[in-house]
Every structure is written in structure tokens, then in C-alpha cells.
N, C-alpha and C positions, 0 to 999 in steps of 0.2 A: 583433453580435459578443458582447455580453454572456449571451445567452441558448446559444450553441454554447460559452462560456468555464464559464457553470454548466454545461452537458450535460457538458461533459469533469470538469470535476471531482464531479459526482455518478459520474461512469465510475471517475473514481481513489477516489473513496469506497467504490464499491459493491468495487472487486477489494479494497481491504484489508480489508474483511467477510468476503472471501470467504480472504485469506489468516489472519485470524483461525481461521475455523472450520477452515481448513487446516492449522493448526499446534497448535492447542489441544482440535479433538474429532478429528481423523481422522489425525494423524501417523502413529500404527504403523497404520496401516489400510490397505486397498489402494488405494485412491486417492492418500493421500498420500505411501504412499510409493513410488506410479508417479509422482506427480506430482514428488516433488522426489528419485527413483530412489535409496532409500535399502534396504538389507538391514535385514531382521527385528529382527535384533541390534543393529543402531545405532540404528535408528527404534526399540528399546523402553529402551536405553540413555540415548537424547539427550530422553526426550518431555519432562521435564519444562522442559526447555530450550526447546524447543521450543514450550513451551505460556506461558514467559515473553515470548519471540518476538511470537507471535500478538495477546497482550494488548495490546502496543505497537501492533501496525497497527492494535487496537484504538482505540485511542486517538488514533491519525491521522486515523480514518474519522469516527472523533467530532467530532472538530475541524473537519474537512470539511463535516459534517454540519450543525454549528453553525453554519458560515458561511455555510450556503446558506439555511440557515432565516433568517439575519438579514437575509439580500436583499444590498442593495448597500450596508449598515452592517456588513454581513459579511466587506468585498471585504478588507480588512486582515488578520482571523483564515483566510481561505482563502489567502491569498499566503505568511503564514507557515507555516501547515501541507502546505501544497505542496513550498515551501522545504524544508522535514523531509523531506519525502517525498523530493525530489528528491535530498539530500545521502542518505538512506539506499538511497536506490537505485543512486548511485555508488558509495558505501563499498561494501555487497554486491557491485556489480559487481567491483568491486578485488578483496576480500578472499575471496569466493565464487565467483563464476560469472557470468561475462559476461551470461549470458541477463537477467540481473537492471535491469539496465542500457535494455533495451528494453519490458522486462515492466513494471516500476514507475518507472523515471527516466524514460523517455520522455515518457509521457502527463503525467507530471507538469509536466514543462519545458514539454511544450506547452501545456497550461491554464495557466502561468504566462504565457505569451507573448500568450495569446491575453486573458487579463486585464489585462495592460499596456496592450492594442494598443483596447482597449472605448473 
């Protein structure tokens, strides 16, 4: 259980990398703004906003990252950074877009459950 509990949260580490480079190098870009279906105008209006955004899941994935490198002296720093994850993937849900909710809270809640359950 412990080894599918690290698969899943290297999984939620590796998407907030990926929502990094999404929000900080490719916003007004075509990718991301098919990805989060934004106009020209706003995705060059909001980037830098966006590129504060990104730094933060920066900084998720880090945490993540850290925990998994400490092994199972890490399981504290990965349950909290989870926890972050999971509470900003509701708030997003709420305040943004449902989609948020499946895309980032999900996985996260489930590595949390499944690191409980080790």
C-alpha cells in the first residue's frame, strides 16, 4: 500500500510541474490557452498572474518531491502538502471550475487515503 500511496503522490507531483510550466512558460500560448480556453486578450492580460499561480504549484510539487525523497520520514511533509493540495483544489473547484475538483483534489484525497490506510 505504501509503494501505490508514493506512485500516487509522485502522480500529483509530477501534474503540478506540469501545471507550473502551464501557467508560467505557455499561458498566452496555444496550448495553454486551449488548455484552460482563455482569449488572446486575457491570457496576455492575466499572464503575469498567472505566472504567480504556477510558482505556487511550484512549490506543492516541491514539497511532494521532498517527501518522497525522505522515504517514510517523509510521510508527515507528503500528508501536509497533500492537504494543500487538496484544500486548493476545492477552493478552485468553488471559486473557478468544477473541473478543478477532479483534476487536482481528487488524486490528492486519494494519496491521502491511501497513505492513512499503509
Amino acid at each position: 500500500m505504501a509503494l501505490v500511496a508514493n506512485v500516487l503522490t509522485a502522480i500529483v507531483a509530477a501534474l503540478h510541474v506540469y501545471f507550473l510550466v502551464l501557467e508560467m512558460l505557455l499561458w498566452d500560448k496555444a496550448l495553454g490557452r486551449r488548455v484552460f480556453r482563455l482569449t488572446p486578450e486575457f491570457a496576455t492580460a492575466s499572464k503575469s498572474l498567472a505566472a504567480n499561480q504556477g510558482l505556487y504549484n511550484g512549490f506543492l510539487a516541491a514539497g511532494l518531491i521532498w517527501g518522497l525523497i525522505l522515504g517514510e520520514a517523509g510521510t508527515a511533509i507528503k500528508v501536509f502538502f497533500l492537504a494543500c493540495v487538496l484544500i486548493a483544489g476545492v477552493f478552485g473547484a468553488v471559486t473557478v471550475n468544477r473541473r478543478i475538483l477532479w483534476i487536482q483534489a481528487a488524486p490528492a484525497l486519494a494519496a491521502l487515503v491511501l497513505l492513512w490506510m499503509r
